[in-house]
N, C-alpha and C positions, 0 to 999 in steps of 0.2 A: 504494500500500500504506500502510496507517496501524498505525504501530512507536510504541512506546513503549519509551526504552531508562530502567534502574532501576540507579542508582548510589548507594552509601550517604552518601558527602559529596562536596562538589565544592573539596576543599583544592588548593594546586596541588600534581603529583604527577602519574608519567607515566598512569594509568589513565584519570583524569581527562581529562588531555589525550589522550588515545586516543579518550575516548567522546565528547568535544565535537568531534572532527577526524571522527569518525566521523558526528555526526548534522548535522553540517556538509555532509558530503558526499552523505548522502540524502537532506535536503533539495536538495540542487543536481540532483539524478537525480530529482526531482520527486514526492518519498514523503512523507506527513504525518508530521511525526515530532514526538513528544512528552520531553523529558529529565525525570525526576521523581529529585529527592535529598531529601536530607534538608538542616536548616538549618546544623548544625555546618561551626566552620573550623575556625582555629586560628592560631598563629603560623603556620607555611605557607603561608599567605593564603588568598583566596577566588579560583575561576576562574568563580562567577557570574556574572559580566559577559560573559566569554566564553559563554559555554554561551546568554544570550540575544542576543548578536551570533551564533548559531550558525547562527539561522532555526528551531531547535526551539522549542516550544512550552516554557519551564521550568517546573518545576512544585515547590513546595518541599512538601513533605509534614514534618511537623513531628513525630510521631512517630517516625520512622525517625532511628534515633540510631547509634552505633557502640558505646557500653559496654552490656552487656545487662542490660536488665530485665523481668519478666518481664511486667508488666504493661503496658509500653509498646509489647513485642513485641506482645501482642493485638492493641492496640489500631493499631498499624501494618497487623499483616495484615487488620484488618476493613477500613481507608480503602484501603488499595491495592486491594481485590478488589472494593472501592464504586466505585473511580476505573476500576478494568479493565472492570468488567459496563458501568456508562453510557458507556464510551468504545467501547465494544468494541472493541479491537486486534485486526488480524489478528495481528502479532508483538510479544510480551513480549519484550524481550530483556534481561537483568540483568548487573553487574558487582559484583565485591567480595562478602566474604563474608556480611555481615549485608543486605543489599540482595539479593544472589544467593539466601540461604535463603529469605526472606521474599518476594519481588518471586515467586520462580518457584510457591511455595504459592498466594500471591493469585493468581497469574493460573491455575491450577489450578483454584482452586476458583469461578474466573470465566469458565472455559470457553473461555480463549482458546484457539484450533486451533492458534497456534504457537510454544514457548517455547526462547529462546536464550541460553545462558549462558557470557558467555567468561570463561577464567581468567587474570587477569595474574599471581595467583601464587598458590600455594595457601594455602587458609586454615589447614592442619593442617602443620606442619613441625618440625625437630631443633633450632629455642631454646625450644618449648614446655615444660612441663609433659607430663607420659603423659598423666593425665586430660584437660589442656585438649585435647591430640592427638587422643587417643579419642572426646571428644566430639564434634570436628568430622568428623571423618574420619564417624562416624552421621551427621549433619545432613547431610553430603556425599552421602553414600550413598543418603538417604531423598529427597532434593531430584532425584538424579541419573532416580531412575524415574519421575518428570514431566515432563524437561527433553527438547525433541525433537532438540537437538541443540548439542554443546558446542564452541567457538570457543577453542584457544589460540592463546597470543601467541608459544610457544617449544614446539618436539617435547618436550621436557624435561617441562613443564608437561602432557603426554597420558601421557606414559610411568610420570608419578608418579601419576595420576588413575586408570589402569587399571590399575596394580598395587591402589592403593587401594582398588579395587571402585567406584570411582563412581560408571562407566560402560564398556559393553565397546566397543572400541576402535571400530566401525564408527560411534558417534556423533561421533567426534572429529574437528574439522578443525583444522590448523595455518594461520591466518595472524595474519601477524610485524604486533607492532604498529608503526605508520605513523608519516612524521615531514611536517611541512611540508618536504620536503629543499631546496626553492628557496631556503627561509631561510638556506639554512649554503652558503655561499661563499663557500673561501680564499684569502685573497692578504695579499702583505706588508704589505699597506697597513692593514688592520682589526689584523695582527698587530701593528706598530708602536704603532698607536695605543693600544692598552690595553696592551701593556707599559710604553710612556711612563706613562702616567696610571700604572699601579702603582708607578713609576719601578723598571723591571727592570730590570738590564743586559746586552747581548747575551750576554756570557758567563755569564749563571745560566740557570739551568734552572727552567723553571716546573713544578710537579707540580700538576695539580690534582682537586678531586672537585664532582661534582655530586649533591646527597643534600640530603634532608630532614637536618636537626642532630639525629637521631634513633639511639638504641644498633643498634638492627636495621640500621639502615644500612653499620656496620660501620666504625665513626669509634673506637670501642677498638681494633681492629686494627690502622688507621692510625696513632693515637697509639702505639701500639707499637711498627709498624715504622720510625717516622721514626729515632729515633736512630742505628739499625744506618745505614741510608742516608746521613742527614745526616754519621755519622762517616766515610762512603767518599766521598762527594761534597759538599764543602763550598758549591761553590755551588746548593744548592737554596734554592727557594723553595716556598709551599703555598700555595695557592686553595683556598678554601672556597667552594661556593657555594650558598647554601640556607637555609633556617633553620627551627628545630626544636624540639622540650619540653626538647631537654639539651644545648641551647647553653651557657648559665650554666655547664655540668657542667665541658663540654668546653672552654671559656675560663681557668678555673681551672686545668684540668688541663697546659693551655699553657701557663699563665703560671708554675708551679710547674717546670717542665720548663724553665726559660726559652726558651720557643719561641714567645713572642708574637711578637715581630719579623720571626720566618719564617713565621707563619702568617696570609694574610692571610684576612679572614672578611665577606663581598660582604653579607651578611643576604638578606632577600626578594628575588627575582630574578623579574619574570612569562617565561613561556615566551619570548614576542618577545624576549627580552634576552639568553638563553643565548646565542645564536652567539657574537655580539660579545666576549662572555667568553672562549669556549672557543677561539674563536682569538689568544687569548693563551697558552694551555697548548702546551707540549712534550711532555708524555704525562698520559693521564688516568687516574689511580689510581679502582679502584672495588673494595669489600671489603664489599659486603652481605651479611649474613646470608643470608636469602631474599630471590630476587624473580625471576618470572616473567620478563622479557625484560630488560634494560639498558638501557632506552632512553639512557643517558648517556653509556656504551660507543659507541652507535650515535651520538650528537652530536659525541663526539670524535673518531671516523674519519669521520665527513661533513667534519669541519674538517679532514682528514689528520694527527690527534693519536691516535697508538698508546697502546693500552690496556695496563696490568696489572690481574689482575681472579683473585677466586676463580675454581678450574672447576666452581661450583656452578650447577645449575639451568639457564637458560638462555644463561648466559654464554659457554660454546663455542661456540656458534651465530652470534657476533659475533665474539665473540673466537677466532681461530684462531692455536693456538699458535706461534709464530714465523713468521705471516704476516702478522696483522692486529697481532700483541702480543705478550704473554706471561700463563700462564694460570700459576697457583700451585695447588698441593693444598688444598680448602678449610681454614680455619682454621692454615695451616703463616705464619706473621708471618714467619718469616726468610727464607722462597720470595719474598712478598712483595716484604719491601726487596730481596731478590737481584733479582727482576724490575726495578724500578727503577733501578737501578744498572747492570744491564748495560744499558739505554736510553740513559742518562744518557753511556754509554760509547762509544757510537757512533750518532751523527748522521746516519751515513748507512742506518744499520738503521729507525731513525726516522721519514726521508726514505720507505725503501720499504715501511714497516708500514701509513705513512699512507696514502699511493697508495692502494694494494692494499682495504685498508678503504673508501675513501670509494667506489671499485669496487663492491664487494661493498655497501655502503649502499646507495647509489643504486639498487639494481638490487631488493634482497629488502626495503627499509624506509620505499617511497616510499608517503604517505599517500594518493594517489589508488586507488594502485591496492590498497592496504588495503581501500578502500571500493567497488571493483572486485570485489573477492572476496567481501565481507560482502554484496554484495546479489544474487550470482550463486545463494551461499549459500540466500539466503533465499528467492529465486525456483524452488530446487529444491525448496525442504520445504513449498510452499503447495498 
């Protein structure tokens, strides 16, 4: 089968890493597969390199940008549906919102027989603007009555989509995005070692996040909730990992707090490097705004590290409440720190959050068989 999957940028970022794990593995199942992005990074880094270690075909299309204009939007959908008619694809398959609207038009109006579009999270959500919302929420709708068939990452992400009118439910399928899970293997010894190097002491508690340095990520929240925490549990500590447009923001806003000491801040991290990190955390805090699955949720219970997490979106789905974590009312900061603190409070809740999760990981988030699904998928709609 010759796929073409269409991603708006290849920054690091789980979607990213979803669609390059992804075209990784149909290539290995013997499928032509072609990745086409756009140029833009950013602080975030680049996962180019990845993407052509992939065995896909990369393909950089230089018009396809992420802030919109109008003229460049043409001029995108004329090269994509130039690049789809001479290639001819049996399946387009698109991710992300500005790649997702544009990629599935082009391949429309180039006849491809098969078009796939997965959601890692949606484009229209509750920190918009109305108009920005309303706008997408159209472009969603109009995109939706050419698409043959839509791929989420989280039931959450179907259930918002068809309320939305996007699409009515029988195009939807649910599968969970995938991890390398062979990567992430716990033992005392990887913990050790990177608590050394941060020089921790067995008596602190590590709290950490995995997030782009981004507001959407949900790092106001966190700078809000530490204090309440920090005041109930004096030995924390914070891991940062990632980096982002409002690093600067967010370094300032430590240092004013005097919380630079407790906060430590990793900067760029490529995907191969997370484990090693996260098996220094004792629970991983995660307070996004929006986002379709948690893959970071999902790296800290692979490492047997319990989560606190909004109950926003796909988050329950990983996060189960007092089995895998604890889940907070979205945007409630004091639920929050209370999550934390009762973690922090018993070791052996910890102990069993972890198990239980890396269980449940293993079994609904392993990237083989992600790409098991995605191509069982595709062999039905041809």
């Amino acid at each position: 089968m010759k796929v073409c999957h269409v991603i708006t940028r290849l920054i690091v970022g789980g979607a990213q890493e979803n669609t390059i794990l992804t075209c990784a593995g149909l290539v290995r199942r013997g499928h032509e597969v072609t990745l086409v992005a756009g140029p833009e990074t950013g602080p975030e880094g680049s996962m180019w390199n990845e993407a052509r270690r992939s065995g896909a075909a990369a393909v950089c299309v230089d018009s396809l940008r992420r802030n919109p204009r109008p003229v460049m939007e043409w001029r995108c959908l004329r090269e994509l549906t130039t690049l789809f008619r001479r290639e001819r694809f049996d399946i387009v398959h698109t991710h992300s919102s500005k790649a997702g609207i544009l990629g599935r038009w082009a391949a429309h109006r180039a006849g491809v027989p098969v078009i796939v579009h997965t959601i890692h999270g949606m484009s229209f959500n509750r920190t918009q603007r109305a108009a920005t919302r309303w706008m997408y929420r159209v472009l969603e709708r109009r995109a939706g009555r050419v698409t043959t068939a839509f791929i989420s990452v989280a039931d959450a992400m179907t259930r918002q989509a068809v309320e939305a009118g996007v699409g009515p439910p029988e195009k939807f399928t649910t599968i969970y995005s995938g991890m390398d899970t062979a990567a992430y293997e716990p033992s005392a010894e990887r913990r050790r070692a990177i608590r050394d190097e941060w020089g921790v002491r067995d008596d602190e508690i590590v709290v950490g996040t995995v997030a782009r340095l981004f507001r959407n990520k949900g790092y106001d929240e966190i700078v809000r909730a530490m204090p309440s925490a920090v005041g109930r549990c004096a030995g924390l500590r914070f891991v940062w990992v990632g980096d982002g447009p409002d690093r600067d923001r967010y370094v300032e806003e430590l240092r004013q707090m005097g919380f630079s000491d407790r906060v430590r801040l990793t900067g760029l991290v490529r995907p191969e490097g997370i484990p090693a990190l996260v098996a220094g955390f004792d629970i991983l805090l995660h307070a996004s705004r929006w986002e379709g699955l948690p893959r970071a949720l999902v790296q800290g219970l692979l490492m047997e590290v319990p989560g606190v997490a909004f109950d926003n979106d796909g988050a329950p789905e990983v996060i189960r409440d007092g089995e895998t974590g604890v889940l907070a009312p979205f945007g409630d900061v004091r639920a929050l720190s209370d999550g934390i603190v009762r973690l922090v409070g018993d070791s052996e809740l910890r102990r069993r959050m972890g198990s239980a999760g890396r269980r449940l990981c293993l079994e609904r988030f392993d990237a083989g068989a992600m790409v098991d699904s995605i191509d069982a998928l595709y062999a039905g709609l041809r």
